[in-house]
C-alpha positions in Angstrom: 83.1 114.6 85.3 86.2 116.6 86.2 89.7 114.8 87.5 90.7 115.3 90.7 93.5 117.6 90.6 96.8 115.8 91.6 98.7 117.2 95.0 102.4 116.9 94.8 104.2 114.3 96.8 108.1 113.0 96.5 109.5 109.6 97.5 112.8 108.8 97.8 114.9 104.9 97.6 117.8 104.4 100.0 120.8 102.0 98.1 123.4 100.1 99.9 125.1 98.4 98.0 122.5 96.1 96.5 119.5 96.8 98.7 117.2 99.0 99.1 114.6 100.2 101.8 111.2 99.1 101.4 108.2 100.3 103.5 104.6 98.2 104.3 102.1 100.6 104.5 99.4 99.9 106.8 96.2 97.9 105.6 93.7 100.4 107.0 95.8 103.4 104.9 93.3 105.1 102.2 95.9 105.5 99.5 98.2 102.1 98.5 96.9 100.1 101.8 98.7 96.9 102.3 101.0 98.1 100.1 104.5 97.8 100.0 106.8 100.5 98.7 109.3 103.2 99.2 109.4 105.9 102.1 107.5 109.3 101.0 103.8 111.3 101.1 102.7 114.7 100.2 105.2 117.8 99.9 103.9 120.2 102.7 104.4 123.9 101.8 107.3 124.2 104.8 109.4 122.0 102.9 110.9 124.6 101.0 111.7 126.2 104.1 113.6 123.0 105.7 117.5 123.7 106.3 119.2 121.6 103.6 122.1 121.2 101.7 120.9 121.3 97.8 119.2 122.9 95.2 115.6 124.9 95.6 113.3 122.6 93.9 109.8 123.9 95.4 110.1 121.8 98.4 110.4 118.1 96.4 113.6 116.7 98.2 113.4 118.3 101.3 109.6 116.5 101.0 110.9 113.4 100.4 113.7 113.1 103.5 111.0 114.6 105.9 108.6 111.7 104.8 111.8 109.2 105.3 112.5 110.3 108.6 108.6 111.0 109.6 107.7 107.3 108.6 111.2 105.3 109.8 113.1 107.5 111.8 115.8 107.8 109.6 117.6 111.4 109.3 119.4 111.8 106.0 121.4 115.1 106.9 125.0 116.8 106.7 126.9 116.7 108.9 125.6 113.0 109.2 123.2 112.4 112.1 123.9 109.9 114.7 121.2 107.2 115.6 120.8 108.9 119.2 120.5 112.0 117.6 117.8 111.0 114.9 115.9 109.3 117.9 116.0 112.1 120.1 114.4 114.8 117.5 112.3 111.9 116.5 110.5 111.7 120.2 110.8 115.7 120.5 108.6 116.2 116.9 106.0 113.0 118.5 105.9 114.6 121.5 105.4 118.4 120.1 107.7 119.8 122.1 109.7 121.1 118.9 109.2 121.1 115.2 111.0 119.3 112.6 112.6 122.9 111.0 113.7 124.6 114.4 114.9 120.7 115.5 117.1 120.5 112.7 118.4 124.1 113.4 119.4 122.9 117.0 121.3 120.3 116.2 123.0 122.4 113.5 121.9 119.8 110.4 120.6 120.6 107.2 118.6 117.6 104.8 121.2 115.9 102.4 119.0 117.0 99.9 122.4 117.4 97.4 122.8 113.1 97.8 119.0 113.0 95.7 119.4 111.6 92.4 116.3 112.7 90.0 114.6 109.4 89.1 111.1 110.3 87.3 107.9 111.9 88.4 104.6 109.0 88.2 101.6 110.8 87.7 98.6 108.7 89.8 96.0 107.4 87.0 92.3 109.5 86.6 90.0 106.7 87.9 91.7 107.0 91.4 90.1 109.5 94.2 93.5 110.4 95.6 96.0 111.5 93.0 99.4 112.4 93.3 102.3 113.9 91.0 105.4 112.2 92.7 108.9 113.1 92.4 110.7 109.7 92.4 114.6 110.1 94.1 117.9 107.6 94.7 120.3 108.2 97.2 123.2 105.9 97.8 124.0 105.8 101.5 127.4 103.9 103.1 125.2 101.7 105.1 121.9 100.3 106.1 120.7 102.8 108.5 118.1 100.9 111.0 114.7 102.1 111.1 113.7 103.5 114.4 110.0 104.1 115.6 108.0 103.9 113.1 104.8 106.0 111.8 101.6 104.6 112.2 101.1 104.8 108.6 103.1 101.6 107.9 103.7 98.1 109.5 107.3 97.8 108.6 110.2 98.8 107.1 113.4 96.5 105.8 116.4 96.5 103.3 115.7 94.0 100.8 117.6 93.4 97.2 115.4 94.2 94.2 115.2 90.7 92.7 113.9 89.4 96.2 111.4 91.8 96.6 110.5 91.3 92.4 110.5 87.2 93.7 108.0 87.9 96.2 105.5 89.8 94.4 105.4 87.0 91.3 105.2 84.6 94.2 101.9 86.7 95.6 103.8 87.9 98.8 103.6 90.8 98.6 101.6 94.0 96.2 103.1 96.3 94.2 102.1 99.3 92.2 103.8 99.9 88.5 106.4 103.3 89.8 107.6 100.3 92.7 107.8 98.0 90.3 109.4 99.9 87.8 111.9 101.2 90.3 113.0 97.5 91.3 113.4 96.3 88.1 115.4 99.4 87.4 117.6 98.8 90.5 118.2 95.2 89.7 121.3 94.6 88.6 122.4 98.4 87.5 126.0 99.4 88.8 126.1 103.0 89.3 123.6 105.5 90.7 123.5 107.1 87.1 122.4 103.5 85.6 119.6 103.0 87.8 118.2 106.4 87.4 118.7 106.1 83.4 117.0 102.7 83.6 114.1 104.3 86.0 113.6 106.5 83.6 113.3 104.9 80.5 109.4 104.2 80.7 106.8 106.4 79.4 104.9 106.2 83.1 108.4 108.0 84.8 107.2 110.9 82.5 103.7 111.8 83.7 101.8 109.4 81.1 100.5 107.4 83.7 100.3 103.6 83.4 97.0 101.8 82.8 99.0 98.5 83.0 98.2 98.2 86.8 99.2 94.9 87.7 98.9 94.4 91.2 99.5 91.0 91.7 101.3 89.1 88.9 98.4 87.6 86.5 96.0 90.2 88.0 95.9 93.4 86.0 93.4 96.5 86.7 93.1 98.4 83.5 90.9 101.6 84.2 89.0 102.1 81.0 86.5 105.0 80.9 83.3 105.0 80.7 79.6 106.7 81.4 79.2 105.4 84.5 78.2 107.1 87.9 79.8 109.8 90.0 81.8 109.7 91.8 83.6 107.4 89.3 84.9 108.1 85.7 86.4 104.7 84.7 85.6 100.7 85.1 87.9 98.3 86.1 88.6 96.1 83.8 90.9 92.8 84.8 92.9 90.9 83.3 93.3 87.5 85.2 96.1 84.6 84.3 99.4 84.0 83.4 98.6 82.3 79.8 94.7 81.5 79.6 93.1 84.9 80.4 89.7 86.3 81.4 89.2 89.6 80.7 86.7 90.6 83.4 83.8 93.7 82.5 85.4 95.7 79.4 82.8 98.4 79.8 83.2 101.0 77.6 81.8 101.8 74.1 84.4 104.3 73.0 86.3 103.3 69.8 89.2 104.3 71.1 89.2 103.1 74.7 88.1 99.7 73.2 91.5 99.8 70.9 93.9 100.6 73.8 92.5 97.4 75.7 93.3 95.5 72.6 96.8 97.4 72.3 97.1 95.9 76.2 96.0 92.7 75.1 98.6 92.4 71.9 101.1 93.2 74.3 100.1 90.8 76.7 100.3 88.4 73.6 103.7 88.9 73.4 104.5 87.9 76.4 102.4 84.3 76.1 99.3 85.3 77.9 95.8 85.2 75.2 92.2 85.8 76.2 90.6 82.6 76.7 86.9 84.0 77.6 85.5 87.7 78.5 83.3 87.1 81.6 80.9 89.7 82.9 79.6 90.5 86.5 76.8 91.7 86.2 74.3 94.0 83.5 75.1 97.4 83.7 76.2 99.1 80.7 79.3 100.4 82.1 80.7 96.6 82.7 79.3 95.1 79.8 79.3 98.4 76.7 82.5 96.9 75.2 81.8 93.0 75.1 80.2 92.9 72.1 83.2 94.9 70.2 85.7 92.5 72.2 84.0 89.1 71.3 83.9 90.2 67.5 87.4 91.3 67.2 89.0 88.2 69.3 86.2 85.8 68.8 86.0 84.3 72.3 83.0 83.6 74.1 81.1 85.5 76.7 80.1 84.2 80.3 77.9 85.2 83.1 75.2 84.3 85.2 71.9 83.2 83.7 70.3 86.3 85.3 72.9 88.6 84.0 72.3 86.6 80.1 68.6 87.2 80.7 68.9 90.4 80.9 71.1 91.4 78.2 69.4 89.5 75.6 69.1 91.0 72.7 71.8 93.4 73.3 74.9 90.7 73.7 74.8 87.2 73.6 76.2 85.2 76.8 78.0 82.1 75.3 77.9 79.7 78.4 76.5 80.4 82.1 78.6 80.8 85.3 77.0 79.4 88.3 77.4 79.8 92.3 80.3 77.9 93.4 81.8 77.6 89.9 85.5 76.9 89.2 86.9 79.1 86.1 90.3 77.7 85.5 92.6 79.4 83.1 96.3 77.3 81.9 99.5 78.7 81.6 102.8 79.0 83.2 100.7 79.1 86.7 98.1 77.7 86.1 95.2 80.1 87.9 91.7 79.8 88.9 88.7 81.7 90.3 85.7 80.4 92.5 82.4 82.0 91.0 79.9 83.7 93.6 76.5 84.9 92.9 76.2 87.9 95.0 72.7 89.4 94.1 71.5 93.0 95.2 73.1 95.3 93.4 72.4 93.3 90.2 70.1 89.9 89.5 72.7 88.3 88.2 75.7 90.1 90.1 78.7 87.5 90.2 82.0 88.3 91.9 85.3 85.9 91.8 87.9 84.8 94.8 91.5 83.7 94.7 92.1 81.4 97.6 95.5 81.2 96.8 95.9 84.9 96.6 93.1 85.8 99.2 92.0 88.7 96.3 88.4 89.2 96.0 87.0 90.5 92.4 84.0 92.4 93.8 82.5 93.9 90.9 79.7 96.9 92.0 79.4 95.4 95.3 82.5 97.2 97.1 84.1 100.1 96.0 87.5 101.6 96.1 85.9 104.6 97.2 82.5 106.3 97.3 79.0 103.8 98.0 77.2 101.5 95.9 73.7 102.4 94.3 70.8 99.7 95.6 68.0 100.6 92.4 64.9 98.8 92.5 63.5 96.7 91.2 66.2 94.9 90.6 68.7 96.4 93.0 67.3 94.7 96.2 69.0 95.9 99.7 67.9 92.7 101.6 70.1 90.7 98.9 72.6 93.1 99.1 73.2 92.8 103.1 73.7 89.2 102.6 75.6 89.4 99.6 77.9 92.1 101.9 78.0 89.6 104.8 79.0 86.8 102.2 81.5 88.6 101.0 83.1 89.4 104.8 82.9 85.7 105.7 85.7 85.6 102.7 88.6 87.0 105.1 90.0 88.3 102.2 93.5 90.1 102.1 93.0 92.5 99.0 89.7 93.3 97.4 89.5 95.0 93.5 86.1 96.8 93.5 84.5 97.9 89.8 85.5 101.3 89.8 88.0 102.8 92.3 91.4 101.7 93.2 92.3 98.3 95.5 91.4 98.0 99.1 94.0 96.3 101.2 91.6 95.7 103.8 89.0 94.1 103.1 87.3 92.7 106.1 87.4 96.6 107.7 85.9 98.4 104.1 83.1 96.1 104.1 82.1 96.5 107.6 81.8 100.3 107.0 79.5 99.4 104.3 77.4 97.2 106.2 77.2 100.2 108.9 76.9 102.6 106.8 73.7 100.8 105.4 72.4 99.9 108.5 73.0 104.0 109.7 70.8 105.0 107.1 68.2 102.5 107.6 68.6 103.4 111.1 68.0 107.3 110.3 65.5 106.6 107.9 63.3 105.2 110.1 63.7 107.9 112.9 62.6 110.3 110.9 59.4 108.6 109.8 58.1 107.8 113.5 59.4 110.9 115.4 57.7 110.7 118.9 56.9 114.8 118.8 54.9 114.7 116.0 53.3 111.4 115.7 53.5 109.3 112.7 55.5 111.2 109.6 53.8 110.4 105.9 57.1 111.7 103.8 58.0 110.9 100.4 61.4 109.6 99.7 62.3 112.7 98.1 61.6 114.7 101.7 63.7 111.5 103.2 66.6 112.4 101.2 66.8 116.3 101.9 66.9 115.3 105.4 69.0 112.0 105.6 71.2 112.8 103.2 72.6 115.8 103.6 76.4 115.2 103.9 76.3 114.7 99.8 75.5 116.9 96.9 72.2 117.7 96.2 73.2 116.9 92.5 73.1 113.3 93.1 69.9 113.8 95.1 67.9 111.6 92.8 70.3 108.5 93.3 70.1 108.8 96.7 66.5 108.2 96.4 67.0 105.3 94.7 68.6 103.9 97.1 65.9 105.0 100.1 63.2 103.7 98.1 65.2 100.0 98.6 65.8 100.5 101.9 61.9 101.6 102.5 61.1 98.3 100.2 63.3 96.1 102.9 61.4 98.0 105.8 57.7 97.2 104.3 58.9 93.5 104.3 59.9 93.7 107.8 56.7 95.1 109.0 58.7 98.1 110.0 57.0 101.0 107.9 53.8 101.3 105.1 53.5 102.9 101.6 51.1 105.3 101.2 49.7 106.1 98.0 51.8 107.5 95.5 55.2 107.8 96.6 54.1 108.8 100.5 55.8 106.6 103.7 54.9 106.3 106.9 55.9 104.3 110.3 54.0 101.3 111.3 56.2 101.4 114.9 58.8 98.8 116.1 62.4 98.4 115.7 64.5 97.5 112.9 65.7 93.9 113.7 
């Protein structure tokens, strides 16, 4: 399946002195939710056409002090702006009585774009829907401007020193993506503006080769590995749990050479005191489990999952020791770290997912996405399961969920509520269509259910779709609510779905 092409976006990290500016972006936000970071968002084709003081560069820093001033209310410009000033354009652009560009010509400004300091460009990794090639700046500024309204797109803004924010993530306060990481860890301690940028740019990731080292929380790595899996995904996440004892959670791929760069991860990771203790699967599918066997033989480490999930792959790789509802995987090291097992049938027999209480992170395997639904295929896929696997997993109140493919959701509690809807929608729909009042009881087939339900996806994944009609058809029979034909023929048998 073809990447997503990347859109080009610029960020940009106010200095005083020893602090920078940090943003928290919203928790509802599609891209980097929950997250905190550094002001920025997509370059839009005006930016090039901002008044600013600097070189042409296509838009990039002129992007990036738009985005600052768009998300904080801080206006980076020369002659320098004046709070009452920033704060007046600010309401003008909110209100639309003015645009940004002709705003700036008023006051007689231009963007300080000649302060930006180049500090790398992160390339977003394949397995994520939204991708982004960002242009990473420093500016050192003579004080710590205050943030004024806000944009919102984020929850907060504050100056913070590097090591403090670096303290907070390792103490799970906070999430982080590798480019803010990177960028704090560069900052910390460096003198001049020169020595952080040097030090920002000394990773491969700064360069475009983006970083499948994705740890999110400390202990709690996402390590994208491709795999044959289905659209609208290309990779698996594979995690990496603990801060000595690890799990390594679904290595699903059966390529030679993605199966060598999680063990290149791993040797790193061995550096730094952390070994696999166990590889523990969540459910079946060949895209979570295609690289277990190859990891077991090459670390010799035993295999766990749940009964249903050994059942099913016997034969084909042996499960070591069960995992059972309500189990307790504890794993030693420096902190020590533990997960509480959940069954969480539907989309698989034997489907387990993992919580953090401590963290408030949910490991939910094939049951919740980053992006994109999840397939119900029956038998063994079973949408009455599913719903209460779903409802389950909102009773968690978690703070960050990790899906199997996709990136992390940092809002849990909303993202599974649309799934539940969405469900529920389609049931909803389904069974419309089968008892329309003008033209008595319908007798359709799931395929004829599909064309007409489904059309707001591609009629390539048609056949999936039906997969997942025939399980919501399947929970319908049960209720009473509609009758199979002979064949592969539906029909009404009247009432409401309850």
């Amino acid at each position: 399946m073809a990447q997503k092409q990347p859109r080009k976006a610029s960020t940009v990290v106010l200095r005083s002195e020893n602090r920078l500016l940090m943003i928290e972006r919203a928790p509802a936000q599609p891209f980097l939710g929950g997250f905190h970071g550094f002001p920025g968002g997509v370059v839009d084709p005006g930016d090039d056409a901002l008044p600013a003081k600097g070189p042409a560069d296509g838009g990039t820093r002129a992007g990036a002090l738009r985005e600052l001033f768009e998300e904080t209310g801080i206006l980076l410009t020369e002659p320098e702006s004046t709070p009452g000033e920033a704060a007046r354009l600010y309401a003008d652009v909110e209100a639309g009585e003015i645009d940004f560009r002709k705003g700036l010509r008023e006051l007689g400004k231009r963007l300080a774009t000649e302060r930006l300091v180049d500090a790398g460009v992160w390339l977003t990794p394949a397995f994520s829907e939204r991708r982004f090639d960002t242009f990473f700046f420093l500016a050192d500024v003579n004080r710590e401007y205050q943030p004024g309204p806000i944009s919102p797109e984020i929850v907060g803004a504050e100056w913070i020193a590097p090591g403090e924010a670096i303290r907070r993530w390792r103490e799970h306060d906070i999430l982080l993506v590798p480019p803010t990481l990177n960028m704090l860890r560069a900052a910390e301690g460096t003198g001049t503006l020169e020595e952080c940028r040097a030090a920002a740019t000394r990773v491969p990731g700064s360069r475009r080769t983006p970083s499948r080292r994705i740890e999110i929380r400390q202990g709690m790595i996402v390590f994208p590995i491709e795999t044959s899996t289905l659209p609208p995904h290309t990779h698996t996440n594979t995690i990496l749990f603990g801060e000595g004892e690890m799990a390594v959670i679904d290595p699903g791929s059966k390529d030679e050479g993605e199966q060598q760069a999680l063990l290149d991860l791993l040797d790193e990771l061995g550096g730094e005191g952390r070994r696999p203790k166990e590889i523990v699967l969540t459910h079946h599918h060949p895209d979570h489990v295609g690289g277990a066997k190859a990891l077991q033989n090459a670390l010799s480490i035993p295999i766990a999952a749940h009964p249903a999930t050994a059942l099913l792959l016997r034969g084909e790789v042996h499960v070591d020791r069960p995992i059972h509802d309500e189990e307790i995987l504890h794993y030693d090291g420096p902190r020590p770290r533990s997960l509480r097992a959940l069954h969480t049938p539907g989309h698989a027999p034997g489907h387990l997912s993992f919580y953090e209480s401590e963290t408030g992170t949910l490991l939910a395997g094939d049951n919740v996405l980053g992006h994109g639904t999840v397939m119900i295929n029956p038998p063994r896929g079973d949408m009455d399961q599913y719903l209460a696997t779903l409802a389950r997993l909102k009773g968690l109140h978690a703070r960050v969920l990790i899906g199997g493919h996709g990136t992390v959701v940092g809002d849990p509690g909303r993202k599974i509520e649309a799934y539940i809807a969405h469900r529920l929608m389609r049931e909803k729909a389904i069974l419309s269509l089968l008892e329309d009042a003008d033209i008595g009881v319908r007798r359709l087939t799931t395929a004829a259910i599909v064309s007409t339900v489904y059309q707001d996806i591609p009629q390539k994944t048609y056949p999936l779709a039906e997969r997942s009609v025939l399980a919501h058809l399947i929970r319908l029979e049960k209720k009473g609510k509609v009758q199979r034909g002979e064949g592969d023929v539906w029909r009404a048998a009247g009432g409401d779905i309850v």
